[in-house]
Residue, then its C-alpha position, 0 to 999 in steps of 0.5 A: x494531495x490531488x483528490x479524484x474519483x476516490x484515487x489519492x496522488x501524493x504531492x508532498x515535496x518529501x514524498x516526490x524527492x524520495x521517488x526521483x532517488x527511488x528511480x535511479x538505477x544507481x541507487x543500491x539495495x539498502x538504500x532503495x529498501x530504506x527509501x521505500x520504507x520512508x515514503x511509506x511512512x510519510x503516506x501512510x500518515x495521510x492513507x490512515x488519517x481517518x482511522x476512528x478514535x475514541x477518548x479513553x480515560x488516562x492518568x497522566x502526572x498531574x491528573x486525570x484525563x480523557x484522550x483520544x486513541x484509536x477505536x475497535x479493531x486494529x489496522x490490518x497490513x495486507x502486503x502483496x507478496x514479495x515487494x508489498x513486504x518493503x512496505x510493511x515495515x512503514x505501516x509499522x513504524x505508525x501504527x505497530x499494534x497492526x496486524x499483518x497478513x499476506x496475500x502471494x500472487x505471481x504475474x504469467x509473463x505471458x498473459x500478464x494475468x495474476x495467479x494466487x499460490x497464498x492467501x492468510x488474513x487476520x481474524x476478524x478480517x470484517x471488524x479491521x480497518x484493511x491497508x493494502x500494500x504494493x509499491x506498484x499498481x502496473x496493468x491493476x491485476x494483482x491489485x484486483x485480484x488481492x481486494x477480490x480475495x479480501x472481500x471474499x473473507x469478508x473484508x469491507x473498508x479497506x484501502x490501497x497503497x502504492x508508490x507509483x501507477x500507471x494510469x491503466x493500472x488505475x482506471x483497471x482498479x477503479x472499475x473493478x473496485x470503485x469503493x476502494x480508495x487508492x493512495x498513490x505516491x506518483x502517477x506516471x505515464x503510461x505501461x510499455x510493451x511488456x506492462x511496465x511502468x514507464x518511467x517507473x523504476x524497474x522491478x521492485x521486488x528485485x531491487x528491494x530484495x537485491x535479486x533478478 
């Protein structure tokens, strides 16, 4: 794992195979989802290595024991509506007591700026480890944009996961929000004409969801 300036690039071997069959346009819907959900698990596993235990007092079989669990309030999901939601399932899989909240934003084609259309956090949102989710971090709009509305309810750790950037999208975030650390599962070239992440692997709503 390649660590910089609080941005996290995954190169586990799992991890970077997964994305390459992530990119073929050949790989169909179900697939596609499982994929995603697969990768997430495997850096989600790194994302929430630091979440605070707390020995607690356990009767096993043979005796009595303290055990670490985790501490305080839950993880809180934040998938960022629609292709956030292919992630949310990973998230789950470690750590299915977390809570999950959703933060709808959509993209003007025409500016590439973001526009909020929902926004519902779990309460206490200021007491709970935050785990931002969405597969793609393009221009950093949408990324931006979902921290400022979190913060604005008062959330404070908070994370941010995707599965690939390009690397506008991550200077863009790390301005905006340098205490925010971002967990990324491949860091590509650059944005196109049309803010799409190249090489990339075109809409991620669309082909988790099977629409276009």
């Amino acid at each position: 794992m390649i660590m910089k300036e609080n941005v996290f690039i995954m190169e586990h071997p799992l991890i970077q195979h997964k994305i390459s069959m992530l990119r073929d346009e050949r790989t169909g819907t179900n697939e596609f989802r499982r994929l995603i959900e697969e990768i997430t698990v495997l850096m989600g596993y790194e994302a929430l290595r630091d979440l605070p235990l707390e020995d607690i007092k356990i009767k096993t079989p043979i005796e009595t024991c303290y055990s670490p669990m985790v501490s305080g309030k839950k993880l809180a999901i934040v998938p960022i509506l629609r292709a956030g939601l292919g992630m949310t399932g990973g998230i789950l899989t470690l750590v299915p007591s977390a809570k999950v909240g959703h933060i709808g934003l959509y993209r003007d084609e025409e500016t590439h700026e973001p526009h909020e259309y929902f926004c519902k956090l779990p309460a206490p949102i200021d007491q709970r480890t935050i785990l931002v989710l969405d597969p793609m971090l393009a221009t950093g709009g949408s990324a931006v944009a979902a921290v400022n509305f979190i913060k604005q309810h008062g959330g404070k750790n908070i994370k941010f996961m995707c599965i690939i950037a390009a690397p506008e999208g991550i200077k863009h975030f790390h301005e905006c929000h340098p205490d925010v650390p971002i967990y990324c599962g491949h860091l590509d070239r650059c944005l196109n004409e049309n803010a799409y992440i190249c090489p990339g692997l075109g809409d991620a709503g669309d082909r988790i969801f099977g629409t276009k």
